[in-house]
C-alpha angles and dihedrals in degrees: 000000000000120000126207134196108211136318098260089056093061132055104215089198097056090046097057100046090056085070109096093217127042112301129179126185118235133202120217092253085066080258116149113230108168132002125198119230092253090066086040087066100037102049109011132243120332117202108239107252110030134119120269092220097060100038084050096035117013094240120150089213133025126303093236095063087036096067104270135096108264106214082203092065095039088059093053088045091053113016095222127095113274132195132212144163128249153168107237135178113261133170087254104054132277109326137179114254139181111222115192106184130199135216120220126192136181126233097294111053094263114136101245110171142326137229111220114203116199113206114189111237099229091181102066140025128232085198138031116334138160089178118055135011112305129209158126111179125107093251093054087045089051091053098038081051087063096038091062101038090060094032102090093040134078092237120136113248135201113199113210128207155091129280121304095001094128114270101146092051088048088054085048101047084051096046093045092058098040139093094272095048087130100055124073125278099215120188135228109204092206094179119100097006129134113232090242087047088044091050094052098042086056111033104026130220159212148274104281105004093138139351102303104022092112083165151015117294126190118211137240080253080071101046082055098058116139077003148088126283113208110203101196110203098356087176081081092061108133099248094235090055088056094074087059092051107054084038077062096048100042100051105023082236125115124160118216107250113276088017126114082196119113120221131184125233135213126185140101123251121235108166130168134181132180085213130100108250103194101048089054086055091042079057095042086246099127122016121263090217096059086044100062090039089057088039103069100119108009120204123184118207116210122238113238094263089069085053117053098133085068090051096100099037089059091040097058089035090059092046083058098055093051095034111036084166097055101238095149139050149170128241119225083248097054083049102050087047087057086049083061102056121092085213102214114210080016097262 
């Protein structure tokens, strides 16, 4: 918590433009008082004096009371800054943002006023989009929350979730706003592959390191170099391979097939599965051990039943991605018959 002396001791303005993203300062009332130039640009002029919820929302009350966390609130409630994520106005459209909101008091310990910094979620879109993850409804903000949360960080991550929920475009949304955005994000398919098969594709190997490697052969480890390595459905690793892999993961270190060689590896692990791990390891199908080494930070992507109020977002977002020049569309009535469906497999 920041403490202040008086108001005449501190220029607002200067404070503000010393934030590297868009910042605003709030009264407790939810007044703004003061914007920087980065949140000028970003979102447009904001007449001095009104209220933040309805210049980010549109509410005519606070969005706390309007069915959403109020990171304001919050604030007061703690003392302490808070972050959320939510859906604001922009000249642009409707977009995600991650608000982080600070508390400052004076010399006494009173609340006097917070500084409120707006950070554009890159990874996902709150309107039509054929291009990222699109949403609006409070499961895929919870989701996106956490997805932006791990994403700047090296911490392994297990996607959760059904079928066809999503969890590719979740890696790559991780992998896009993270450190190693510039290297490549490079994708194990783990279903369907023989331990032997598994272990080459991964690791490499050499001439003659069994009947057909007629030559070396570097593996999708080294692809992912300074990246990110996408283990889809880890839950169909070979069980013996399993071993291999948490020896990877445990020491950075991995040899090509039929090498004595050591080589080190970089990348960082997103995995995700639509299987029930513990259970498998309840059953002695996948390795305790590995699972606590992938499930670092867990995230659980909702099918689409959990999420109806995106229907016709993703509907529209797919038309646009068949269709640039707009030559389909769907009526309110065929919307609200997709709204209906329970969308097995989540197609």
């Amino acid at each position: 918590m920041q403490h202040i002396a008086t108001d005449a001791d501190l220029d607002f303005s200067s404070l503000l433009d010393s934030l590297d993203y868009p910042a605003i300062l709030l009264s407790p009332e939810y007044r703004i008082l003061a914007s920087n130039k980065r949140y000028l640009d970003s979102f447009g002029d904001v007449p001095q004096g009104d209220y933040c919820y309805r210049v980010s929302h549109g509410y005519d009350r606070p969005c706390d009371q309007a069915g959403e966390s109020c990171p304001l609130q919050a604030c007061t409630r703690s003392g302490q800054r808070e972050r959320v994520l939510h859906i604001h106005n922009t000249p642009r459209g409707r977009e995600h943002i991650d608000v982080e909101m600070l508390p400052l008091t004076d010399r006494h310990g009173k609340l006097r006023y917070f500084i409120e910094v707006l950070k554009p979620v890159k990874s996902a879109s709150a309107e039509i989009s054929s291009s990222q993850m699109v949403g609006r409804s409070a499961a895929f903000n919870t989701m996106l929350e956490l997805i932006n949360l791990v994403a700047p960080h090296e911490t392994s991550v297990l996607l959760l979730g059904e079928s066809g929920a999503g969890k590719e475009l979740a890696a790559q949304a991780i992998h896009g706003t993270s450190r190693r955005a510039d290297s490549a994000m490079v994708t194990v398919e783990c279903a369907g592959l023989t331990e032997t098969l598994f272990e080459s594709e991964l690791f490499g190997h050499v001439k003659g390191a069994f009947t057909g490697a007629v030559s070396n052969k570097p593996g999708l480890l080294e692809s992912a170099r300074g990246g990110t390595l996408f283990l889809d459905e880890i839950g169909d690793v070979p069980l013996g391979m399993q071993v291999k892999l948490l020896r990877l993961l445990e020491t950075g270190s991995y040899r090509a097939v039929g090498s004595t060689q050591p080589k080190l590896a970089d990348f960082r692990l997103v995995s995700a599965t639509n299987k029930d791990l513990p259970g498998m390891i309840a059953r002695g199908e996948f390795r305790e051990d590995l699972y606590y080494r992938i499930n670092a930070f867990p995230i659980h992507l909702p099918p689409l039943r959990e999420r109806r109020e995106d229907i016709a977002l993703l509907s529209r977002s797919i038309l646009k991605k068949l269709s640039p020049n707009g030559g389909y569309r769907l009526t309110d009535s065929a919307v609200k018959r997709l709204q209906q469906r329970e969308f097995p497999g989540n197609i």
